[in-house]
N, C-alpha and C positions, 0 to 999 in steps of 0.2 A: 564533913566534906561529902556534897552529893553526887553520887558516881551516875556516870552518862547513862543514857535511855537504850535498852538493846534496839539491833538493826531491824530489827521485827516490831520495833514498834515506832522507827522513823520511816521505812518505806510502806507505800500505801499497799493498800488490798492487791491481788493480781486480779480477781473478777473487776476489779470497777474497769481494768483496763480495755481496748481495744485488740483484738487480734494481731493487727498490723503494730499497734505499740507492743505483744508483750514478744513479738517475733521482734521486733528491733531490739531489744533489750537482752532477748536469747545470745543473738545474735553475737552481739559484742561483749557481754559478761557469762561467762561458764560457770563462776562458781564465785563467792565471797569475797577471794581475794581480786577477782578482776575487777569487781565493784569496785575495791576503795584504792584500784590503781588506774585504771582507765576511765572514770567517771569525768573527772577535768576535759581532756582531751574529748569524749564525747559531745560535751557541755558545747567546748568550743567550736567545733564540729557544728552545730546544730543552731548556733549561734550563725554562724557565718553563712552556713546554706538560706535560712530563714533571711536572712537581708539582703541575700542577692535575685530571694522569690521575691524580695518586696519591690527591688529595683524594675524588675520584668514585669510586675505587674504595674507600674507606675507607666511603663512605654510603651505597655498595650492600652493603657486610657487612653496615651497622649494621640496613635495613632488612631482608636476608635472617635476620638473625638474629627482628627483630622478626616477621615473617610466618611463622616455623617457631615461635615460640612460639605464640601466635596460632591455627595448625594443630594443634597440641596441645592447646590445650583445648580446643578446637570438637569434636577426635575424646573428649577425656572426657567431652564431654557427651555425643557420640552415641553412646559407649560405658555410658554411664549409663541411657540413655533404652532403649536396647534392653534393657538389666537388668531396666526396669521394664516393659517391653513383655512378656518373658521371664515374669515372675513372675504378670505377669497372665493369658497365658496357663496360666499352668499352675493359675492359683487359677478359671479359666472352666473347664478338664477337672476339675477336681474337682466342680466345682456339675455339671455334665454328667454326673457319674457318678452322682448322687443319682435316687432312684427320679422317674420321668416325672411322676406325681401332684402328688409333693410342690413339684417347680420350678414348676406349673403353678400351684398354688392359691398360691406364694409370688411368684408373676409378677402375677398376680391380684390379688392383695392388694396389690401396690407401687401395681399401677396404681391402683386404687381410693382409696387414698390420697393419692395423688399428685392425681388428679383432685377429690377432695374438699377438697383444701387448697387448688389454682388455683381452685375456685368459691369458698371464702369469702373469699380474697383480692377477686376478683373483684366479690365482693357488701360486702364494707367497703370496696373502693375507691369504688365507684357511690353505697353511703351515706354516703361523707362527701363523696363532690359534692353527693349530694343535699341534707344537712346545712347545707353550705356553699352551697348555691346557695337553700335557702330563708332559708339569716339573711339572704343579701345581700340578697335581696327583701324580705325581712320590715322589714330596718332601711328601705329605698327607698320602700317602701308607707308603713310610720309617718313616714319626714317627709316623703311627699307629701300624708296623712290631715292632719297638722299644721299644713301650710300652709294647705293648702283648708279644712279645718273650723275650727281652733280661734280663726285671727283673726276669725271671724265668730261665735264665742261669748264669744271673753274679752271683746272690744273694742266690745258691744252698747252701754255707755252711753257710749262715745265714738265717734259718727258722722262727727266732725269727721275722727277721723282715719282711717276709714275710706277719706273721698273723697280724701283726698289722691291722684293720681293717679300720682305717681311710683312710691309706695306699693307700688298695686293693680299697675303693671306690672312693680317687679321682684318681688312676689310670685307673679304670673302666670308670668315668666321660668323661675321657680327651678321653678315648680312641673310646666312644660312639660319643660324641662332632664330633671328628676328622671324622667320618664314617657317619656321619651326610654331613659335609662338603663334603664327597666323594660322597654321593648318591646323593646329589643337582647337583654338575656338572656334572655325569651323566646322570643323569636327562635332563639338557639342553643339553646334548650332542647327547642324543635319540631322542631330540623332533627336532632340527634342524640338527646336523649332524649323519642321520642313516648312512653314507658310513663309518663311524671310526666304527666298528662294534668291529674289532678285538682288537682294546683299551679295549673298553668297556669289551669284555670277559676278556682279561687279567687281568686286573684292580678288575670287579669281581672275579674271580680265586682268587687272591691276598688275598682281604679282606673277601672273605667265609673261605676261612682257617685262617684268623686271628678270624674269628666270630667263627668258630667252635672252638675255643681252649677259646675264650673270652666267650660264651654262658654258656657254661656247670662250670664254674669257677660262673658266678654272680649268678644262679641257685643254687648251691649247696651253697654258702656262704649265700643266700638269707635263702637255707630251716637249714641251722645249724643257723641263727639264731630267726628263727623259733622256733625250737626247744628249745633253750636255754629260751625263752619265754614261753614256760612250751606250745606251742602247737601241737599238738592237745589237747582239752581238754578230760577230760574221759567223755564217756556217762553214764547216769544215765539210763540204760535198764532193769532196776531189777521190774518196778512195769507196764510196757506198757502193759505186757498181763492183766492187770487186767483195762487196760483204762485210767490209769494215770502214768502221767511221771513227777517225781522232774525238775525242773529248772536246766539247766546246765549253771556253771561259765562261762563268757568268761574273757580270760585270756589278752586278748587287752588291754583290760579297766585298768588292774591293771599296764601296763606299762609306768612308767613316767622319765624323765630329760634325761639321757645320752642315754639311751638305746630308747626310744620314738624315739629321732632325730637319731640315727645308723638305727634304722627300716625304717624311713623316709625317709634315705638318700638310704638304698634298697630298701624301694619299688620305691624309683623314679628312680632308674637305670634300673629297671624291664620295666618302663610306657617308658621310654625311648628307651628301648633296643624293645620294642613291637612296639613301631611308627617307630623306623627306620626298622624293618621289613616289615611295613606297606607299607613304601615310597618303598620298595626293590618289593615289587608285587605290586605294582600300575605302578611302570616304564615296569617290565616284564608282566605286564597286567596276572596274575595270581589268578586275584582277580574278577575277571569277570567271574561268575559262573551261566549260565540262565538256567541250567537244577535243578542243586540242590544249596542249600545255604549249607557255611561252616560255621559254628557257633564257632568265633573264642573269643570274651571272652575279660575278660581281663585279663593279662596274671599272675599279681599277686595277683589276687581275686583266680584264680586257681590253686595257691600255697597253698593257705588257706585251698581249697576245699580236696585237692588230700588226704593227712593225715585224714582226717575226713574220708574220703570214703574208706581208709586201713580198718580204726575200723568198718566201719559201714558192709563193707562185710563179716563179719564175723556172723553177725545178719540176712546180709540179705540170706544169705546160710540156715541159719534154717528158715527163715518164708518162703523160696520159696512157699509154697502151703498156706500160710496166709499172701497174698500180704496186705491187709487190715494193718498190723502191719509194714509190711516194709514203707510204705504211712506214718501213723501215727510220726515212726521214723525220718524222711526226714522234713516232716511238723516240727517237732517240733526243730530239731536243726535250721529249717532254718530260723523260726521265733525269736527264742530264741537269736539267736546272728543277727537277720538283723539290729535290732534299734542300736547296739555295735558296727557293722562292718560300719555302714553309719555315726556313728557320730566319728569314727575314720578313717577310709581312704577316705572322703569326702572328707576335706581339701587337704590330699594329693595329690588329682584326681586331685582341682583346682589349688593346686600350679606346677604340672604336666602341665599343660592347656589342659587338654582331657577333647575339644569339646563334648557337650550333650552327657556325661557318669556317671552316678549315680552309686553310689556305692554298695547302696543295690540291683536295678537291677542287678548289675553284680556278686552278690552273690548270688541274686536267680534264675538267668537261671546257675552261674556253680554249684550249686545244683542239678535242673532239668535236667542239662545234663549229670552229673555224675551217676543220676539215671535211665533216659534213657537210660545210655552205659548198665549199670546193666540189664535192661528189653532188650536193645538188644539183646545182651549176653547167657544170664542164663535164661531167660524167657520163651518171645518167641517162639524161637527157639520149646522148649519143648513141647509148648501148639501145633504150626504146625505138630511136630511128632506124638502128638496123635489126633490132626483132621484127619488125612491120614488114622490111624488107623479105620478099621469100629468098634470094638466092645468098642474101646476108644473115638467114637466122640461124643455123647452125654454128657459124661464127658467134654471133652477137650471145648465144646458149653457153657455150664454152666460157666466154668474155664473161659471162653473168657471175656463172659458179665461181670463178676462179675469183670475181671482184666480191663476192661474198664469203668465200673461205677467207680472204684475207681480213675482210672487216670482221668476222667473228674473232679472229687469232689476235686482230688489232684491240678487241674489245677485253682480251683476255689478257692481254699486255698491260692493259689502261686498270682495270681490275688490280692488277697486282702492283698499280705501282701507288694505290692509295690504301693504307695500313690501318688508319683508323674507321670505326664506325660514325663519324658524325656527318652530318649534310651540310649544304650550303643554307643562308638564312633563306629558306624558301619555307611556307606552312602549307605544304602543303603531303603527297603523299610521298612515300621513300622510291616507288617506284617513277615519281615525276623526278627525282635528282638519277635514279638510273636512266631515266632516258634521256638527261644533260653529260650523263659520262658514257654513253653509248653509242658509238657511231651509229648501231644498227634500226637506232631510235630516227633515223631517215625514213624506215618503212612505215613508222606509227604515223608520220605526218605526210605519208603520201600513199595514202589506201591503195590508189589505183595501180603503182608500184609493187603494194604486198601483194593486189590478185594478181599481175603479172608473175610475179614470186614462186606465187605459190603453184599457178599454169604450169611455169617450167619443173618447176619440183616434182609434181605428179607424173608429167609426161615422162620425163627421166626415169623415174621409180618404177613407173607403168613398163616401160622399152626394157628397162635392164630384168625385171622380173618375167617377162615375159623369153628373154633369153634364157634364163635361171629354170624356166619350168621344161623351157625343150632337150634339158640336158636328159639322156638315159636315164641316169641316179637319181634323178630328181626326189621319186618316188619311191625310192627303195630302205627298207628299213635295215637299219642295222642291229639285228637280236643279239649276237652273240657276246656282245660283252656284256650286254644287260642278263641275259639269262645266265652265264657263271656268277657274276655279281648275284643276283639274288638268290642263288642256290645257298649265299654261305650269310644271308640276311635272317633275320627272325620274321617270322609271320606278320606282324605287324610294321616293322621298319620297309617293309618292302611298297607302303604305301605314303611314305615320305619320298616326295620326286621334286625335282630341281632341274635338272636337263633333260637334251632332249633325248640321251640314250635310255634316261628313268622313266619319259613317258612315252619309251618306243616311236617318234616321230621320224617320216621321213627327212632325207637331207634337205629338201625345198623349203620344212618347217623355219629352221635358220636364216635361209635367204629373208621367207614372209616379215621374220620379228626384225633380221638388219633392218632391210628397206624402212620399212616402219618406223624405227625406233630411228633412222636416219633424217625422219621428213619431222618427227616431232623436237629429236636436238636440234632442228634447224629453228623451229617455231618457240623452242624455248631459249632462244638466242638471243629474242626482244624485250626489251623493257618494260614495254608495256602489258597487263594483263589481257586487255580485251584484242590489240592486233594478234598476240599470241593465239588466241583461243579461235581467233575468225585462222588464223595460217594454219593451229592444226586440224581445223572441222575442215578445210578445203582441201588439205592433203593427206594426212595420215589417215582420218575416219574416212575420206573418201577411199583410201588406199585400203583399209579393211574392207570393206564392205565389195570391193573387189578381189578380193583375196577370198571371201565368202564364196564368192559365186564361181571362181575357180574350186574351191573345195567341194562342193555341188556337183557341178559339172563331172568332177572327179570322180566322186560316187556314184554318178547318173552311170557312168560307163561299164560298173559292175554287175554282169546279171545274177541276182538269187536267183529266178525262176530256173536255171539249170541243173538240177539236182544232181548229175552226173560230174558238174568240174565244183560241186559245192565249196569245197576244203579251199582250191585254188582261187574261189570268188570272195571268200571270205578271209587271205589272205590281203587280197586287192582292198579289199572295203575297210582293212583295219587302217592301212593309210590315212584317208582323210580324217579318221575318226581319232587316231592319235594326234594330228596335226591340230584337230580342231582343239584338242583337249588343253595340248602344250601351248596354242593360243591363247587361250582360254585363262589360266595359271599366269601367265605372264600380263594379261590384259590386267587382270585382278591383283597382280603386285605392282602394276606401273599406277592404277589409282590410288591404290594407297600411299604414293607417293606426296609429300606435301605441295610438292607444284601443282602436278593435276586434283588434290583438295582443293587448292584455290583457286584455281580453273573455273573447279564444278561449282565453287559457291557461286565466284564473280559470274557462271553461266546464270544460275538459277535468278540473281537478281538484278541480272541486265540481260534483255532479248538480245541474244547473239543470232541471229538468220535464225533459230531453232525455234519449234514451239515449247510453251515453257513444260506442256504437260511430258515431251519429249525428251528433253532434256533431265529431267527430276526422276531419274533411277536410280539416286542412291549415288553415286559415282560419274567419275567424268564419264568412261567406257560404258556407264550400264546401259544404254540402248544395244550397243556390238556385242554386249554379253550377255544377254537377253536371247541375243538372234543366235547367235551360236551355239548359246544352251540347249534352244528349239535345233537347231540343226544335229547337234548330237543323240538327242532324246528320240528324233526323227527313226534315224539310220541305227540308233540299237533297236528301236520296234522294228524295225523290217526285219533286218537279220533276227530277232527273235521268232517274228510272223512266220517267218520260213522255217527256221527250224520246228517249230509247234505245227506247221503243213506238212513237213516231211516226215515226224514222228506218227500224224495223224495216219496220213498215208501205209505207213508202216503198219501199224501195229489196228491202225481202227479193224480191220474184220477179223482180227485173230482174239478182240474183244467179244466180240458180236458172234461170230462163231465156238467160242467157250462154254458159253451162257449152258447150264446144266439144270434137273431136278435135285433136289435136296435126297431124294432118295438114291439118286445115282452116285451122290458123292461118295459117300461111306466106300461104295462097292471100289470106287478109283480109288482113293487115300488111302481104301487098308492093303492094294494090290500091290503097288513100289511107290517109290518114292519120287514126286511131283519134279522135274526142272521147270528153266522160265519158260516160257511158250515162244518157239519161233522167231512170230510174229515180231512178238515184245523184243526178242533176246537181240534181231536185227534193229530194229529200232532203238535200244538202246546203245545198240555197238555205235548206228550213227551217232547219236546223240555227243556219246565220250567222245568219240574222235573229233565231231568240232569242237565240243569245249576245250581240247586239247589245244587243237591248232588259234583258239580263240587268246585262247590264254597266252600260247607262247605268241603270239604275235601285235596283240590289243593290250592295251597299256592297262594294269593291275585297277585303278579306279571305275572305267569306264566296264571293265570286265567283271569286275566286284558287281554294281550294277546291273549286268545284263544273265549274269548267271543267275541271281537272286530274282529278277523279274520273270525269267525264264521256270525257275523252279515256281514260282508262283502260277505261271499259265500250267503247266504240266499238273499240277495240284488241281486246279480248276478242271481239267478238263479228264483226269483219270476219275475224279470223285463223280464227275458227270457221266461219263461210261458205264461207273457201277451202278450207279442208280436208274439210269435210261432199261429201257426197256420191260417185257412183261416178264420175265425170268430174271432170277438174279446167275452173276454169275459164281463158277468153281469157287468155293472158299478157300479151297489150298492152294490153288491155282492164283489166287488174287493175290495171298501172301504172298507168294515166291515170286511174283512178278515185281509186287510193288518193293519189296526188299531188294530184287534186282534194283531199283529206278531210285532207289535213296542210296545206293552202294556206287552209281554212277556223280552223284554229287558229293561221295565221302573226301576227295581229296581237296577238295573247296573249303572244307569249315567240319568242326571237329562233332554236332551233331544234326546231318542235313533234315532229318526228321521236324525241326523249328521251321523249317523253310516249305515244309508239305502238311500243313495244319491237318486238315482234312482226311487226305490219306491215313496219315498217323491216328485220325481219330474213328477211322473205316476200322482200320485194322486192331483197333483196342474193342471195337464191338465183336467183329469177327472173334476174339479170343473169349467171349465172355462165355460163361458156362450158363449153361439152364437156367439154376439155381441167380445166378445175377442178371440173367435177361429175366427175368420172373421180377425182382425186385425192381427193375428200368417201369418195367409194365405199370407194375402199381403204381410207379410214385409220375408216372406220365399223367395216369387216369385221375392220380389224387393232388396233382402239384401244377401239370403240367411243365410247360419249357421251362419253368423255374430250378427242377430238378437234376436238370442236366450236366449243371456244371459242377455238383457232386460227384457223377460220375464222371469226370475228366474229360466233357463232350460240351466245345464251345462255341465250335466251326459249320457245325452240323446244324438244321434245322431240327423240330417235332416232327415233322411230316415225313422228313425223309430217315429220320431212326424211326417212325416207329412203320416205316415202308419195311426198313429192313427187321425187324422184330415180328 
């Protein structure tokens, strides 16, 4: 029996193998026995992967095959397309070769034709719009002719069924419908073709006469059945003059089922018949109004109105001279049915689709406009005739105010009684729907009325402040509760002011800012931005600007030059200077107000009487706070001027007279011991004592200010003393002086020495020793002014340290 071959001599060599074979084999066999256990399982393994590489490579031929076909025709195309690229070049050198003339006048000729064929295409495209756009009209117009006219010709011996009402309103529907249809294609007919002009007239022609015979028909069927609804209601006028008025029914509310939806079905012909009037001035741009706004309403709110305003004129004819009662009558119908009139033609607004329009606004601007025509009218008018009159114009003034206070109070009534923010369908601005709910929106459309207005407004404010300033007190300040009060303030809090005890103003102050602030609530009464801003430039800014010159005149009457009643003059002067201040503060919180921001804008970008450079200071006020700025700035230099002459006076030749040799000093200094000089020591007594009185009397800002300006002149003008002359003067004497003159501003600020640069830096040379004026010397000679400010010397020139050196 022959026994098997050992495993060493059935598997092959390991060199003949590859690297990657004897790693695969590592791999999966570790030792003898995984050979003869896992070798099947590799087999098969290896079996399987090798026919699915076969597979994949069989589908990369199929595809290489497909992508080389593929690339062959792609190149016969582009082998084709150059042929014919090829042939056309050579058919263009041919025509190139033909004589220069003839290309020309055949180039010529192409275009010519070519351009005469795109225009009559051009002109048979636009005729058969044209074509087409008159049949569509033409058939729209014939059955809107046929609606309007011929049931009222064929149907003449049947009346009966004329009135039938359901009838007339979907007749009216179809016929509105149809004229709808007609304004839109005009519409686009406008916007793209304005050369059909004469269509469009026609077309219009057409359906304004069908609208005029259509209009007056839905109007009248609207107000009989109005009527038949028991409206208008009666007024209950029997108890107003006594301050009370019954509740009036509204008759709205009690209509329900058949008749509710016929009302419905009219007023939505009405909303309907109003929008397409709309679309009819938007296309004729008729509705573009920038000088005055036409307050157009809504047009079956003011069906409601019209009947009420029958009865009510007949009341308002007798109260003509107790407007008062006419006011009251107005307020109270239009409250009394506004909550009835919104929770009954609301829905119908919406089922209408009229965009951002409230019902009850549009009950209560055609209210207010019904009563505005009335004050146009019958009013007015009358009060104008006897302003003209002289021995009638103090009458007719009284008349004015009193019929103005009540229209503002009326307009704050009418305010409160509409809750929400939405407008009537108007596009335009929010202040054009406030001057439909405005009575006061009378003066926007009668200028010549607002300057009358505003004539009387001035003269009044003029008369009554003019009694206001001849009071004793006028002038008189009241300190004592402001000086307890700030004794128990911090340093700083004492320059937070709000009234006018905080900025020290006389009593007349208060009068200035009523009056004023009187003439602008009036001016901001109106609806409109630009009458606004013309009422308050003619009254209140004319009303400062007087008030200015009273404040002037005021101060004109203070003499400084009196050195003897100084304290007492400087009293007098703090007056106008507080008053301007406290003006001043309040001008500058009323601009930041948002009414006057949009004042100031709508000033800057519409010429109101102003010039525009005038105008554009930042704020509405800032030309008046400009001036007043100057007028304060004014009156603290003089009162400084004076004080800096009286100091001069004082103390100049107790300067001049000082002046010593350097060898005499030693001998004074080491004798006793230096006080301040006379001279200086009176001068400085005056000085404190007005700052004293300055202080308690002049308001903390403007005296912050004038002390600080004032230590500034005193700086200038002591460091000029020491240096003037051919002598210097006393060295201990300077100290002791100028230590006096910064211990006079100790109770101002905690070190007055920031506020006298110069002196302070006099007196830091004065201290220096030898040995450090030695070291100035050198680094003068070797640096120059660069060196100085090493030595804590900023204020001072070269010239004049090394004067004193």
């Amino acid at each position: 029996m022959e026994h098997p071959r050992p495993l060493s001599f059935v598997l092959p060599n390991p060199s003949d193998h590859s690297g990657i074979a004897l790693g695969l084999l590592d791999g999966n066999f570790e030792d003898l026995g995984d050979l003869l256990l896992r070798s099947s399982n590799l087999t098969s393994r290896l079996k399987h992967d090798s026919s699915h590489l076969n597979d994949r490579l069989l589908h990369l031929r199929t595809n290489l095959t497909k992508l080389a076909v593929s690339w062959i025709s792609t190149s016969l195309s582009a082998k084709n397309s150059l042929d014919d690229l090829r042939f056309n070049l050579e058919s263009l050198s041919l025509a190139t070769s033909l004589p220069e003339s003839r290309t020309d006048s055949v180039g010529e000729q192409t275009n010519r034709e070519l351009q005469q064929l795109v225009d009559e295409l051009c002109r048979i495209q636009n005729t058969r719009r044209y074509f087409v756009t008159a049949l569509k009209l033409e058939s729209l117009v014939g059955d809107l002719e046929d609606s309007v006219f011929h049931p009222m010709s064929n149907n003449r011996g049947s009346m009966l069924q004329m009135q039938d009402l359901a009838f007339k309103q979907e007749r009216f529907n179809h016929a509105i419908k149809t004229m709808n249809e007609i304004e839109e294609i005009l519409g686009d007919v406008t916007r793209h073709h304005p050369q059909w002009r004469r269509l469009v007239d026609s077309v219009d022609g057409r359906v304004d006469k069908c609208l005029s015979t259509l209009r007056p028909q839905i109007f009248a069927e609207h107000r009989a059945f109005l009527s038949s609804l028991g409206w208008p209601p009666k007024l209950a006028t029997t108890k107003i003059e006594h301050g009370d008025v019954a509740n009036i029914p509204n008759p709205l509310l009690l209509v329900q089922g058949d008749k509710k939806e016929s009302y419905s079905q009219s007023f939505l012909l009405l909303c309907g018949l109003q929008q397409l009037n709309t679309m009819k001035e938007k296309r004729k741009k008729l509705n573009k109004m920038p000088k005055e706004y036409k307050n157009v309403g809504l047009w079956a709110t003011d069906e409601l109105v019209t009947p009420v305003a029958s009865r009510m004129e007949y009341h308002f004819m007798k109260w003509a001279e107790q407007p008062e009662f006419i006011f009251a009558l107005v307020y109270k119908v239009t409250n009394d049915f506004a909550d009835g009139v919104d929770d009954f033609l609301q829905p119908l607004i919406d089922r209408a689709m009229l965009v951002s329009c409230s019902a009850k606004e549009a009950w209560v601007s055609a209210m207010v406009q019904m009563l505005s025509c009335f004050l146009e009218k019958k009013v007015f008018p009358r009060l104008i005739e006897m302003f003209k009159e002289r021995h009638m114009k103090s009458e007719a003034i009284s008349s004015w105010f009193h019929l103005v206070d009540q229209m503002v109070t009326f307009d704050k009534q009418m305010q409160s009684c509409v809750n929400s923010d939405t407008c009537l369908s108007y596009e335009g601005s929010s202040i054009a729907f406030s001057q439909g709910m405005s009575v006061m929106g009378l003066f926007c459309k009668k200028p010549e009325w607002l300057k009358t207005w505003g004539k009387i407004e001035f003269k009044d404010a003029y008369r009554k402040l003019k009694e206001d300033i001849k009071n004793e007190k006028a002038w008189v300040v009241d300190c004592q509760g402001t000086r307890l009060g700030n004794e128990s303030n911090s340093r700083s809090a004492k320059y937070v002011l709000s009234t006018r005890e905080d900025y020290k103003a006389p009593f007349v102050a208060d009068s200035f800012l009523s009056r004023t602030w009187t003439l602008i609530d009036h001016g901001l009464s109106l609806p409109a931005i630009l009458p606004r801003i013309q009422f308050v430039r003619a009254t209140a800014t004319k009303f400062l600007w007087y008030i200015f010159k009273i404040l002037l005149l005021e101060f004109k009457k203070t003499d400084l030059s009196q050195y003897c009643s100084l304290e007492d003059t400087l009293i007098q002067a703090c007056g106008p200077i507080n008053a301007a201040r406290y003006l001043e503060s309040k001008l500058r919180e009323w601009s930041d107000d948002l009414a006057f921001v949009e004042m100031w804008a709508a000033e800057t970008s519409v010429e109101v009487g102003r010039e525009p450079a005038v105008s554009c200071q930042g704020c509405f006020f800032g030309e008046e706070l400009r001036s007043l700025v100057d007028l304060e700035t004014n009156w603290l230099m003089d009162i400084i001027t004076v004080c800096l002459h009286q100091f001069d006076n004082l103390c100049s030749d107790q300067f001049n007279n000082n002046a010593d040799s350097w060898e005499e000093e030693e001998v004074v200094t080491g004798s006793s011991n230096l006080t301040v000089s006379q001279g200086v020591a009176e001068a400085l007594d005056s000085l404190r004592r007005h700052l004293c009185v300055l202080q308690l009397n002049m308001n903390p800002k403007d005296f912050l200010d004038l002390w600080r300006n004032l230590a500034e002149g005193l700086d200038h003008y002591v460091s000029c003393k020491f240096f003037s002359g051919e002598t210097v003067l006393l060295r201990k004497r300077f100290e002791v002086d100028a230590e006096a003159l910064l211990m006079v501003f100790q109770p101002y600020c905690v070190r007055p020495g920031a506020f006298f640069p110069r002196v302070r830096e006099i007196l830091r040379l004065l201290r220096m020793h030898e040995e450090e004026k030695a070291r100035l010397r050198g680094a003068l000679s070797r640096n120059g002014s660069d060196c100085l400010s090493l030595f804590g010397i900023s204020n001072l020139s070269r010239q004049l340290v090394e004067q004193f050196l």
